[in-house]
C-alpha positions, 0 to 999 in steps of 0.5 A: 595146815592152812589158814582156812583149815585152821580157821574151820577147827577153831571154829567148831571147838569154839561152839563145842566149847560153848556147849560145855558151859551151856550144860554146866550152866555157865560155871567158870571152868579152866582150859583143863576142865573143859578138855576133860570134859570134851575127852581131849587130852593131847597137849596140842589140842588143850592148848587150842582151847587154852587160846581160844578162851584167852582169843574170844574173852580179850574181844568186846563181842567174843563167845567167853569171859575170864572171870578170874585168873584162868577161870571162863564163863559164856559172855552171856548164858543165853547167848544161843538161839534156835530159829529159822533163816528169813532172808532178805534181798539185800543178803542179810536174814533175820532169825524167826524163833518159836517164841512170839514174844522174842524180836527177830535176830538180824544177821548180816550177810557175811554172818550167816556161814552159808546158811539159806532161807528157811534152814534151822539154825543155831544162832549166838546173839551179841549183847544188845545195844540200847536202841538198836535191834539184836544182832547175832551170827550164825555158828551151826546150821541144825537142817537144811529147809531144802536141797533142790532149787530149780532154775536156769541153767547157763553152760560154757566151756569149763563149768556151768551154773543154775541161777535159781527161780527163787528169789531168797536163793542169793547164791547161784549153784556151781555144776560140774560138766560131768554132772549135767545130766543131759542138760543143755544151756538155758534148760530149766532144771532141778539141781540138788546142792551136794557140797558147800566147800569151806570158804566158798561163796558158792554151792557144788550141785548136780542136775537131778531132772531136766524139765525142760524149755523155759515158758513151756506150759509143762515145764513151768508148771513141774518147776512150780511143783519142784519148787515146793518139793512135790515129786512129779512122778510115782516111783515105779514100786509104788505103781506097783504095789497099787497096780498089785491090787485087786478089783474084786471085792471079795464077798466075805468083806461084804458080810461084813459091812453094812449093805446099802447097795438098794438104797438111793445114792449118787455123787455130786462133783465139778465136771471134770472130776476123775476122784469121786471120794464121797456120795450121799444116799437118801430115804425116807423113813416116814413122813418126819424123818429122813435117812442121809448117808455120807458115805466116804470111800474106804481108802485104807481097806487098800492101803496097808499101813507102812507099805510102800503107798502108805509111806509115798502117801504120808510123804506127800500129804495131799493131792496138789491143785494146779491151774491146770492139772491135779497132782494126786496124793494116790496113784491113778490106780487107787485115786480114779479107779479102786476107790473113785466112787463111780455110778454103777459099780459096787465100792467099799466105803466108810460112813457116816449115817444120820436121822433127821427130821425135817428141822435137821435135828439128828435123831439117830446117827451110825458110823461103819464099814459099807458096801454101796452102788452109786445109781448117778453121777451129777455134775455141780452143774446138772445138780444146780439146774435140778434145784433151780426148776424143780424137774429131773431124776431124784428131784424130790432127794435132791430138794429135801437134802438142799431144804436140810442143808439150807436149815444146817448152814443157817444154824451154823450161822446163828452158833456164829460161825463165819461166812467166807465167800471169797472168789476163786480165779479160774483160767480158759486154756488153751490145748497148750495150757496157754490162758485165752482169758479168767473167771472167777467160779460162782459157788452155788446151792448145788456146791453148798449142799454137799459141803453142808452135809460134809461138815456135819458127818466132820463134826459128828466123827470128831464130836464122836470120839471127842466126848469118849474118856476124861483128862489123861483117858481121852482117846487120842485123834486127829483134829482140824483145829482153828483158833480165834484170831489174836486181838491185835490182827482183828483190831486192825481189820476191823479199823480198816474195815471201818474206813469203807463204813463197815463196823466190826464188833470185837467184844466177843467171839459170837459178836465179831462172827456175827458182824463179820457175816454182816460185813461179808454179805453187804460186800458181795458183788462191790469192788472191794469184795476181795480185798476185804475178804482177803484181809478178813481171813489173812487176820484170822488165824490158820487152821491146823491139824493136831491131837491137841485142839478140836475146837474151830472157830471159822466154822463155831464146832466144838469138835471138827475133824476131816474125814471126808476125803482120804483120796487127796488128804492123808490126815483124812486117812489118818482118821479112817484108821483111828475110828475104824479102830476105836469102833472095834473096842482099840484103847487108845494110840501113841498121841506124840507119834500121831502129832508128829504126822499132823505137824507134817500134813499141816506143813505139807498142806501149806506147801499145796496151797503156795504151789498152787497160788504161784501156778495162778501167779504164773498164769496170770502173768502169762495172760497179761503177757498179751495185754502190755499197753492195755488199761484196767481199773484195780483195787489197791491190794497191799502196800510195801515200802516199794510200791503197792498191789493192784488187783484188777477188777475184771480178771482178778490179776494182781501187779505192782506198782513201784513207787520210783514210777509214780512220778508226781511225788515222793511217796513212802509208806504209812504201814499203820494205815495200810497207804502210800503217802507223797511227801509234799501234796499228801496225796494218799493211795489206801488199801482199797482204793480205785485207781485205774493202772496199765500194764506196763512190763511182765517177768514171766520167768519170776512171775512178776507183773508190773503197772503205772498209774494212769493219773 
């Protein structure tokens, strides 16, 4: 047997062996107890546990230690951890665990067994030394984070390789000839690792799909969505079963729905919007009160649970929100068609309606299947316009709905929810997708309106089903859940929200929202707007989805759930299914199966959101790809021990720069006071600060930009 083959079985025997003591509780045991217990009993193999024993106890760091004549315990019983790879650039990771309060494990790069960023791994810990940090190796990888990478494929005449796009990818992937796929030299490609050869340094792949030429707008924008691991097309028997279904609805189902098809309705969405998911009807009831309804298109009249939508739906988690195209979590189909509430068609939906009077007091309030006949679609635009002359159809709606949502977002405020208005880029592109220059979108009355009376038909759905059941009888649901920030982040905000003469009352709850508020409304329209609101929410924490919490604290509802918007967000569906089956007399659901989907949406959500911001990483670069040499005044951003973030004022485009390139000094950084700091002069560059930069160099390929400082 070779040496590498022998290596690799005493290398498994070692960690079943450790498994053995770990389940008896470390009992010493002898070489015959822990065969028996592992069911060996041919000599050969008794007699490898036997000198693994005696091999690893005679080593200062080994997995065992005689305690008596042939007698063995683990070194340490806790001597395994399970966490996730965070690996570095130099090579070597640290394992993140689940328990905050337990340091990270430092693992150098020759202990890590082929493990790669983000995989679950179990981890054996040496005995920590005094003053240094736990060190540990790698002994099993539980799950791969990811098999696919994308990046650039180099071919010769033998072989050929993909160096990936990610940059905690250390390993370049080797790619059989017969394995291309159809791929030329310098494509850029997705490649999934289909072995890891014992010993190897490197990984054997294969390409799955060809996007492309580098720096071709669709090929960069399908690798952003590779990347995260969204799929860039439908499979064709999803496409199928949606274009399987009906555009009739069927009159038996309109008997039994709620008919508002004679009252006053219409939606309010961006301009380019395709996937109406939510309209507003409005009447007056009498000269006190008024009827509002949110009605929410009834996706999951369509999609029948476990079928090949549902699936292909939950998989995805959500619709994702590129630069310069949507990714929908539905088919065309179902997302622009069957369930996109447009004007003048008769559409399914689920609603939630409410009394009011005038203060926006609720009085009444209903939840139920319905039928409903859009009678306009507004953009955000034409909506505005209404509200700021006065003039146009349904003036007189549009005005009451805005007073009342004016009334519902001020006492929201007062309850103490947080006012976070930080501004989102947006690009002019060209036919090819090429930026000809950035914005930052103006949110408005109009945009504020629909996003009042969305939160209130969230609150009252989780509130109504929240308040129903005490203790173990409480109906299991899905929440938007968000927790007060921890202390620790909030102290730190608000000492460097100081430094700009902003105070931060952190006493309590309602006392930090309330002077957050203030902070956000006295920093709007100053250079240090977004830094502050970027800080702002980077200190709080993040919200989820669960069965478990509903309270949210940026918004101060006690109970809040998302149930307006099924098209592009699963959990939404999720929750359409639970209402629709508690109003019909359900008892209750499996609360475990539904946290397990949550855990999901959420993780799916994160990946949405990260997509979405490397697409603006990229296009930003790709615009200042034109203005090398140019000058810009910036905000100092975010500082690292290698330089600092510069966002620039006028376009909202963010670079580096590194700290080998200013000159004048040797800086390092003060992480405690978020600054750079020169060693001699003691000239300091703060979060915050002004400094006027010109861009030096853009990596499109790694969407990197770099800039000097114009002393």
């Amino acid at each position: 047997m070779s040496t590498k083959k022998a290596n690799a079985i005493k290398h498994v025997l070692s960690q079943l062996i450790a498994d053995v003591f770990e389940k008896s509780g470390n009992k010493a045991l002898n070489y015959k107890q822990v065969s028996a217990q592992l069911n060996i009993d041919d000599p050969v193999s008794k007699s490898t546990i036997l000198d693994i024993l005696q091999e690893e106890s005679k080593i200062k760091s080994g997995l065992f230690k005689e305690v008596e004549k042939g007698k063995f315990t683990l070194r340490e019983l806790k001597t395994f951890t399970i966490g996730k790879v965070d690996m570095t650039a130099d090579g070597s990771a640290f394992i993140v665990t689940e328990d905050e309060f337990e340091d990270d494990i430092y693992i150098a790069p020759r202990k890590l067994r082929n493990a790669l960023h983000g995989d679950s791994v179990k981890v054996y810990t040496y005995e920590k030394s005094k003053g240094r940090k736990k060190e540990g190796e790698v002994v099993e990888i539980l799950e791969r984070f990811r098999t696919d990478f994308t990046g650039i494929i180099k071919i010769s005449k033998r072989f050929a390789f993909l160096i990936a796009d990610d940059r905690k990818m250390l390993h370049d992937i080797f790619i059989p000839l017969e394995d291309l796929n159809g791929a030329q030299d310098q494509d850029k490609v997705v490649v999934t690792i289909t072995d890891w050869p014992q010993g190897s340094k490197n990984p054997v792949g294969k390409v799955k799909h060809v996007l492309g030429k580098q720096g071709e707008n669709n090929t960069e924008m399908s690798a952003i969505l590779a990347d995260y691991g969204f799929p860039l097309a439908f499979p064709d028997f999803v496409e199928k079963e949606a274009d399987a279904i009906t555009d009739d609805i069927d009159e038996e189902e309109i008997k039994k729905r709620k008919d508002y098809r004679d009252i006053l309705t219409f939606t309010i969405d961006p301009f380019d919007a395709k996937d109406f998911d939510d309209a507003i009807s409005f009447r007056t009831l009498d000269e006190d009160t008024y009827e509002v309804g949110i009605h929410i298109a009834d996706v999951t009249h369509y999609i029948v649970p476990d079928s090949a939508l549902d699936k292909e739906a939950y998989e995805r988690g959500t619709s994702v929100y590129l630069v310069d195209r949507v990714i929908p979590m539905l088919p065309e189909r179902l997302s622009n068609n069957l369930c996109s509430l447009r004007p003048n068609e008769d559409k399914l939906c689920f609603s939630a309606v409410f009394v009011l009077d005038k203060q926006a007091y609720i009085k009444d309030q209903w939840f139920g299947k319905t039928v409903i006949h859009s009678d306009r679609r507004f953009t955000y635009e034409e909506a505005q316009k209404i509200l700021e002359t006065k003039e146009g159809l349904y003036s007189h709606e549009l005005l009451t709905l805005n007073n009342l949502a004016h009334i519902l977002r001020e006492r929201k405020f007062k309850q103490g929810a947080i006012n976070f208005e930080s501004t989102e880029v947006k690009f002019r592109l060209d036919e090819d997708g090429k930026p000809l220059g950035v914005y930052t979108k103006e949110r408005k009355d109009a945009h504020k309106l629909i996003e009042d009376f969305m939160l209130l038909a969230n609150r009252k759905v989780a509130e109504y089903i929240g308040k129903q059941g005490k203790g173990k009888k409480k109906l299991p649901f899905v929440y938007r859940s968000h927790d007060a920030p921890n202390e620790q982040s909030l102290t730190a905000f608000a000492q460097f929200a100081a430094r700009f003469g902003y105070k931060i009352n952190t006493k309590s709850d309602k006392e930090t929202a309330k002077s957050l508020n203030t902070l956000m409304h006295d920093v709007e329209g100053t250079k240090e707007q977004n830094v502050l609101t970027t800080l702002a929410i980077r200190s709080m924490a993040k919200a989820i989805y669960t069965t478990k919490k509903h309270s949210h604290y940026g918004l101060a509802f006690d109970y809040y759930t998302h149930f307006t918007s099924p098209i592009r967000r699963y959990p939404d569906m999720m929750v359409h299914r639970l209402l629709a089956y508690y109003l019909t007399g359900g008892k209750g659901v499996n609360e475990e199966v539904y946290e397990k989907m949550c855990v999901h949406a959420s993780q799916m959500e994160k990946k949405a959101a990260d997509a979405e911001r490397t697409s603006i990483k990229y296009k930003q670069a790709e615009y200042l790809q034109d203005h090398i040499g140019n000058i810009y005044l910036g905000i100092v951003s975010g500082v690292t021990e290698w330089g600092m973030y510069v966002e620039i004022e006028e376009n909202k485009c963010e670079g580096m720069v590194r700290l080998r390139d200013i000159t004048d000094d040797f800086y390092s950084l003060d992480e405690k006071n978020y600054a750079i700091i020169g060693q001699r002069k003691k000239k300091r560059y703060q979060l915050g600060d002004e400094v006027e930069i010109k861009v030096k160099t853009v990596n499109l390929a790694k969407r990197q930009i770099d800039f000097t400082l114009i002393s």
